[in-house]
C-alpha positions in Angstrom: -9.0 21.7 -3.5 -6.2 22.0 -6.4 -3.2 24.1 -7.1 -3.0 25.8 -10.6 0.3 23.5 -11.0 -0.3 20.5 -10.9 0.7 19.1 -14.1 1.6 15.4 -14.0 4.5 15.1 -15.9 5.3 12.1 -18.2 8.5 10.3 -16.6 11.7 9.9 -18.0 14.7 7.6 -17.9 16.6 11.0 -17.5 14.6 12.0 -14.7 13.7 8.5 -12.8 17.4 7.6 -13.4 18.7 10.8 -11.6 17.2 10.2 -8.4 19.0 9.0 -5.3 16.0 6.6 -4.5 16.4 2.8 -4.0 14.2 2.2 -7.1 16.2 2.8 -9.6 19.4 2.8 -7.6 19.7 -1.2 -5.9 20.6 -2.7 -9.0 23.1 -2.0 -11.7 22.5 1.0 -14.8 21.7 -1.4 -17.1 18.3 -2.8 -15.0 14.7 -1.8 -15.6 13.1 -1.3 -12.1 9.6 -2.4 -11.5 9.7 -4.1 -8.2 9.6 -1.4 -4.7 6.0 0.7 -4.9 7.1 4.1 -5.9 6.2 5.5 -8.7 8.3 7.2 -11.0 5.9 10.5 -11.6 7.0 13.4 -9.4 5.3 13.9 -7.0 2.7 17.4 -7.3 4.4 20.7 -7.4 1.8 21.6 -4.6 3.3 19.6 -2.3 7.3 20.4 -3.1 6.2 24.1 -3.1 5.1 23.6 0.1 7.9 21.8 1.5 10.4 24.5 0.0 8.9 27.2 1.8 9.5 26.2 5.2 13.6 25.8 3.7 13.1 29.6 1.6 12.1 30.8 5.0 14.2 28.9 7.4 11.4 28.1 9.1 12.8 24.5 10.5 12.3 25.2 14.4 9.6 23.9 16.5 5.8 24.4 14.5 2.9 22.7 16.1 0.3 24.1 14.0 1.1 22.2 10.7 0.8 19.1 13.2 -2.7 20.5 14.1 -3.5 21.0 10.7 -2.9 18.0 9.5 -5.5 16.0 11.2 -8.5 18.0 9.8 -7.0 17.7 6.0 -6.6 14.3 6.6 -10.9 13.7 7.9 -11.6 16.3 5.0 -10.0 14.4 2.1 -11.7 11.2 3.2 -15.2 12.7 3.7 -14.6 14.2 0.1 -12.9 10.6 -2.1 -14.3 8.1 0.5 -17.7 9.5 2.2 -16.0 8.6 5.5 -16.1 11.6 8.0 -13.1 10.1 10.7 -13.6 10.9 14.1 -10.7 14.0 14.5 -10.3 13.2 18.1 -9.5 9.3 17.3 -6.7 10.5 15.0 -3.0 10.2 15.5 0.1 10.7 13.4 2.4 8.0 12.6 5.9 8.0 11.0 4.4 5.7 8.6 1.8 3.1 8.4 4.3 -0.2 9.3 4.9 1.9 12.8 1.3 2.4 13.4 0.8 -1.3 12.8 3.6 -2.4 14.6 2.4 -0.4 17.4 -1.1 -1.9 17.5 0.6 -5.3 17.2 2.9 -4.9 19.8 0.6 -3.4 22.5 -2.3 -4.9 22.3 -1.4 -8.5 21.5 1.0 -10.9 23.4 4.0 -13.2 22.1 2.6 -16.2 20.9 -1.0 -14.6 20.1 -2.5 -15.4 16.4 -1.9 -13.3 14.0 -4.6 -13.3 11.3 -3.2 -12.0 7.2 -5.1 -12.8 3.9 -1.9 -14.2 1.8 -0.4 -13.4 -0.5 0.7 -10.1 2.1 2.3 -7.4 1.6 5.3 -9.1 3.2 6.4 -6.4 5.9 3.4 -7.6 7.9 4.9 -10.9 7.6 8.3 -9.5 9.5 6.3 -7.5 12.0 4.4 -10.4 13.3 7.8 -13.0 13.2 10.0 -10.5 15.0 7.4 -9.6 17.5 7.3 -13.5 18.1 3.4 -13.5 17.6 2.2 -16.3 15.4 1.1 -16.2 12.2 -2.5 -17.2 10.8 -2.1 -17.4 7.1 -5.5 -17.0 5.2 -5.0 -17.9 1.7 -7.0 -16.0 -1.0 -9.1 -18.0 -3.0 -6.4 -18.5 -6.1 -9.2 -18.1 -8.6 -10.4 -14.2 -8.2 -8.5 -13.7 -5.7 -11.2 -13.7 -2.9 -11.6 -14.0 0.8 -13.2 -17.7 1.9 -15.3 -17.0 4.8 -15.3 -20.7 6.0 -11.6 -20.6 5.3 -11.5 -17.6 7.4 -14.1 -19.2 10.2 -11.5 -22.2 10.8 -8.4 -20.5 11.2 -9.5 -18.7 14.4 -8.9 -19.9 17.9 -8.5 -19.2 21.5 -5.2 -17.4 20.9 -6.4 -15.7 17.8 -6.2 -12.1 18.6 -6.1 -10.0 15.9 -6.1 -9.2 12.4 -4.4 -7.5 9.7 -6.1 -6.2 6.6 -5.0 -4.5 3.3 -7.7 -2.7 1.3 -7.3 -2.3 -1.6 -5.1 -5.5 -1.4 -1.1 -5.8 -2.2 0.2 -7.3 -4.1 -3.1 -8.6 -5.3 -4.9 -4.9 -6.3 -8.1 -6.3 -5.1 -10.9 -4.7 -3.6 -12.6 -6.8 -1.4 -16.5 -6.1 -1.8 -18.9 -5.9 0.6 -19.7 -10.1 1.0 -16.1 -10.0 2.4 -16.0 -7.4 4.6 -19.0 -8.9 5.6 -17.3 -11.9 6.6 -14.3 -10.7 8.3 -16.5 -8.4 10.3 -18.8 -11.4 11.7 -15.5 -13.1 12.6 -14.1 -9.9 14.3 -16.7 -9.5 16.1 -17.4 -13.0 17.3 -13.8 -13.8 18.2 -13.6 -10.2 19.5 -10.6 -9.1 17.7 -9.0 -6.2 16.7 -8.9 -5.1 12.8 -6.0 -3.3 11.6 -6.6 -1.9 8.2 -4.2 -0.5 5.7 -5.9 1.6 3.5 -2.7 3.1 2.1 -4.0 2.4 -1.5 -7.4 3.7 -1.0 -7.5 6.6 -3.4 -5.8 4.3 -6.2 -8.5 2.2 -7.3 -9.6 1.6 -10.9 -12.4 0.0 -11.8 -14.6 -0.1 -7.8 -14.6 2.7 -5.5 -12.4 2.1 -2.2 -14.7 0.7 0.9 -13.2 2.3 4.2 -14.3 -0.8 7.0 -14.9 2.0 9.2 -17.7 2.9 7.0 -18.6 -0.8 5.2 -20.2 -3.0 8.6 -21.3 -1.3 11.5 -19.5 -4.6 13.3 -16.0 -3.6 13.1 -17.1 -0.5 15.5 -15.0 -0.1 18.8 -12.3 -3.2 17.2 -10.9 -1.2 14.3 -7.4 0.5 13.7 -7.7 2.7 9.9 -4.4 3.5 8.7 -3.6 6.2 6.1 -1.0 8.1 3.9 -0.2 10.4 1.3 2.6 8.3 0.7 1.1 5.6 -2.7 -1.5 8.3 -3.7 1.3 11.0 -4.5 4.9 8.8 -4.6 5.5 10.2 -0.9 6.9 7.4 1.1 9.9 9.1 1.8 8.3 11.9 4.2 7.7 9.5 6.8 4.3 10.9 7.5 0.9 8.5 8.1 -2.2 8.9 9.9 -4.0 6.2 12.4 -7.8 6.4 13.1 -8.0 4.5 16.5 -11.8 3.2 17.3 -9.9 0.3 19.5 -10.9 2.1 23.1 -7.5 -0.2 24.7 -5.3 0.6 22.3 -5.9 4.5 23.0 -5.9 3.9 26.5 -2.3 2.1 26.0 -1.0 5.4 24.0 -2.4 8.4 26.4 -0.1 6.6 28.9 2.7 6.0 27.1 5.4 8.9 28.0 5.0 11.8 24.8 8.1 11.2 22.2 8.0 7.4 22.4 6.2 7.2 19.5 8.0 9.8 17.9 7.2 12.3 15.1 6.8 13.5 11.4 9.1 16.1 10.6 7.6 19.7 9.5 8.4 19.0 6.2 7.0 15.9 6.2 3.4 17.7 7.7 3.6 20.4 5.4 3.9 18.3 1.9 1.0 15.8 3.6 -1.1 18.6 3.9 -0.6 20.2 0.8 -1.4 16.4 -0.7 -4.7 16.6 1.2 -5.9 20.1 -0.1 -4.5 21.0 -2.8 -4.1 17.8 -4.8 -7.3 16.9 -6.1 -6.7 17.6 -9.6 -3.3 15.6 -9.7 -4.7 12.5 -7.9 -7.6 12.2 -10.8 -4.6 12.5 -13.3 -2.8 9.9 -11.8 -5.5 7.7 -11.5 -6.4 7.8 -15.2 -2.6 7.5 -15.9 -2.2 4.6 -13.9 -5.5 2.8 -15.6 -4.4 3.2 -18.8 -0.8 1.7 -18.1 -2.6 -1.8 -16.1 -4.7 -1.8 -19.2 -1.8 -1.7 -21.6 0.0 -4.5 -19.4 -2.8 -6.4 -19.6 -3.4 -5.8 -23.3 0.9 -6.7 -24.1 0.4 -9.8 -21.9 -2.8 -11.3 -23.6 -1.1 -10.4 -27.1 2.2 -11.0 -26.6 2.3 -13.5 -23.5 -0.6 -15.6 -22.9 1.6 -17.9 -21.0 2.4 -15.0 -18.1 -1.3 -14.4 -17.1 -2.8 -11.8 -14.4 -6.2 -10.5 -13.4 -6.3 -7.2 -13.5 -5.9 -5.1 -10.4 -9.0 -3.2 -9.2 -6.8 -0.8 -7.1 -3.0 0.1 -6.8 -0.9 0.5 -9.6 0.5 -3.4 -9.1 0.1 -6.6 -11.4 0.6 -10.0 -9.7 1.7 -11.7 -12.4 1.2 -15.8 -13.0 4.5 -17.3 -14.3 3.5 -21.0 -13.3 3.1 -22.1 -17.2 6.9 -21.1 -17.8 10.0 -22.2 -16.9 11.0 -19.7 -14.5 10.7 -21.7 -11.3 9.1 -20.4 -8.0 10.8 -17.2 -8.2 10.9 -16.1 -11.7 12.3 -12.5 -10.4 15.6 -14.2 -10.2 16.3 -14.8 -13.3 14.4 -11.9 -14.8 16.8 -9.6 -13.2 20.2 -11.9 -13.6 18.8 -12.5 -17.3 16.5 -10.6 -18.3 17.9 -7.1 -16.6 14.4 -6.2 -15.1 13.4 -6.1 -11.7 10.2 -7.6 -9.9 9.4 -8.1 -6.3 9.9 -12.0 -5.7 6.2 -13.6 -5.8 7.7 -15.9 -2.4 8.4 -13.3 -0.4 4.7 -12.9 -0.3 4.2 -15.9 1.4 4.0 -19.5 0.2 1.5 -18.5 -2.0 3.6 -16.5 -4.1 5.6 -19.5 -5.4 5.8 -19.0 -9.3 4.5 -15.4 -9.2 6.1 -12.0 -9.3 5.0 -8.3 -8.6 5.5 -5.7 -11.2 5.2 -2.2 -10.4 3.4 -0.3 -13.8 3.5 3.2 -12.4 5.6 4.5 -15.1 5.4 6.0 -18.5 3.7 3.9 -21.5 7.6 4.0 -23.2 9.3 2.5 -20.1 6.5 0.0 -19.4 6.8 -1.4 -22.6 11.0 -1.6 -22.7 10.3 -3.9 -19.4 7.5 -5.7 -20.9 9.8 -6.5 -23.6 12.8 -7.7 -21.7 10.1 -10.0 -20.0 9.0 -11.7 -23.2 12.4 -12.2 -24.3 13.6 -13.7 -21.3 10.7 -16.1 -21.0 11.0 -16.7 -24.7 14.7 -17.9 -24.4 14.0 -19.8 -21.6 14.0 -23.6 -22.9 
């Protein structure tokens, strides 16, 4: 399942700097970007190769097959990285993971309805459940490790409670959440009866544990579980617009066969055609990645320890994501402001993660060993002038 060109090629501040891309492109020329999750290795030459064909060809009209193709590379890739065979005929395209969710979300709960996340979140499920007015049910991680409470979990359910939403691996904390916890969401699920969205977007990006798919972890989370996947982390493709939903929620698929055909819209052929090629001809690239991205979270954790015990993180299991720990500095609850008015380097905001974030930051290490260290450096010497 590889290409014979699939080099991964070291990045550059030439070549990251070039693109159009928001990543390098919201702030001003003089700012280190490490905050939105792409990364900055190009994506494999399998995939663009296959995307430029269909424009050498001007093959842009109607093509269902790539559609029809897609959903078999998809179940292949994960019966070959994950040991999870999906079922083909519960599979459904997406324009990306957020509208999958969103459309579980919005058709299967009601406004007002409990809306279970394990914070800190990835903070787009926090908008999807405020602006579809359902309520939230904030979880908060054990601080220490990073875990999932089960009692914690136990007494935030109610009556209203109806579903929730999971991230594994986790973001922004890069955990993988091991079988005791799945355990324990999966008891709750069932009990409560409630539906289990799971983004497992990072999946194939773990480090040091294999990824868990729920559909395969606790035979409880059968008939109440929504998987959603993506090239889009795996090979820095969140631009196509292109995800994939496994729906074993028998209401929820019952909801979308009667919904009219284009409400839910559609990937574009390109967008199909690089997926595809992610899924079958990528193999070799994703294991290059990985290794690429483990040795840059170890060299962040290495500068850190060394350089600045006072910034501390646990390293990530999965993702290519830190969550770092400014709380023994003098940075505030958002130390991303001043690291990008001061410091020129840009993090995610640890509060936009939820409460919990207060006095954290998220720092993107997908990058080259040379550019990780330039923003590892302006991030000393920031918190070092900071009386």
């Amino acid at each position: 399942m590889n290409s014979t060109n699939n080099e991964l090629v070291t990045p550059t501040y030439e070549r990251v700097r070039s693109r159009a891309g928001i990543k390098w492109n919201r702030y001003d020329s003089d700012v280190l970007a490490a905050w939105v999750a792409d990364m900055d290795f190009d994506p494999p030459k399998a995939v663009t190769d296959a995307m430029r064909r269909y424009l050498d060809l001007g093959d842009t009209g109607y093509n269902i097959a790539v559609r029809d193709q897609l959903l078999p590379a998809f179940a292949g890739w994960q019966h070959r990285h994950h040991n999870w065979r999906p079922d083909e005929e519960r599979l459904r395209t997406f324009t990306s993971a957020l509208h999958a969710l969103e459309t579980a979300l919005w058709f299967r709960t009601d406004p007002g309805d409990g809306i279970v996340v394990f914070t800190p979140i990835y903070h787009p499920f926090l908008n999807a459940i405020a602006d579809s007015r359902r309520r939230l049910v904030s979880v908060p991680l054990d601080p220490n490790g990073m875990r999932i409470d089960p009692e914690r979990l136990a007494s935030a359910i109610d009556s209203t409670t109806k579903m929730i939403l999971f991230c594994q691996p986790h973001n922004p904390a890069g955990r993988v959440f091991d079988d005791s916890e799945l355990a324990a969401v999966a008891e709750v699920a069932e009990r409560h009866d409630l539906l289990v969205v799971s983004d497992e977007i990072w999946g194939d990006l773990t480090i040091d544990r294999p990824h868990q798919p729920l559909a395969t972890s606790d035979e409880r989370f059968a008939g109440r579980l929504m998987t959603l996947g993506s090239a889009s982390k795996s090979f820095n493709l969140a631009g196509l617009r292109c995800a994939v939903a496994h729906i074993d929620d028998a209401e929820l698929n019952r909801i979308i066969e009667t919904m009219p055909g284009h409400l839910l819209g559609a990937a574009s052929v390109s967008s199909l055609a690089g997926t595809h090629a992610a899924w079958t001809q990528c193999d070799d690239w994703m294991s290059a990645v990985r290794s690429e991205i483990t040795a840059r979270r170890d060299q962040l954790a290495r500068r850190l320890a060394s350089d600045l015990p006072e910034v501390t993180m646990s390293p990530p299991e999965a993702t290519y994501l830190g969550w770092l720990d400014f709380r023994a500095t003098n940075l505030g609850d958002d130390p991303s402001y001043q690291l990008l008015k001061e410091g020129r380097v840009a993090l995610s905001p640890g509060p936009q993660f939820g409460p919990e974030g207060a006095g954290f930051a998220r720092i993107n290490f997908a990058t080259s060993a040379e550019i990780l260290d330039d923003i590892i450096d302006r991030i000393i010497s920031l918190v070092r002038s900071t009386p």
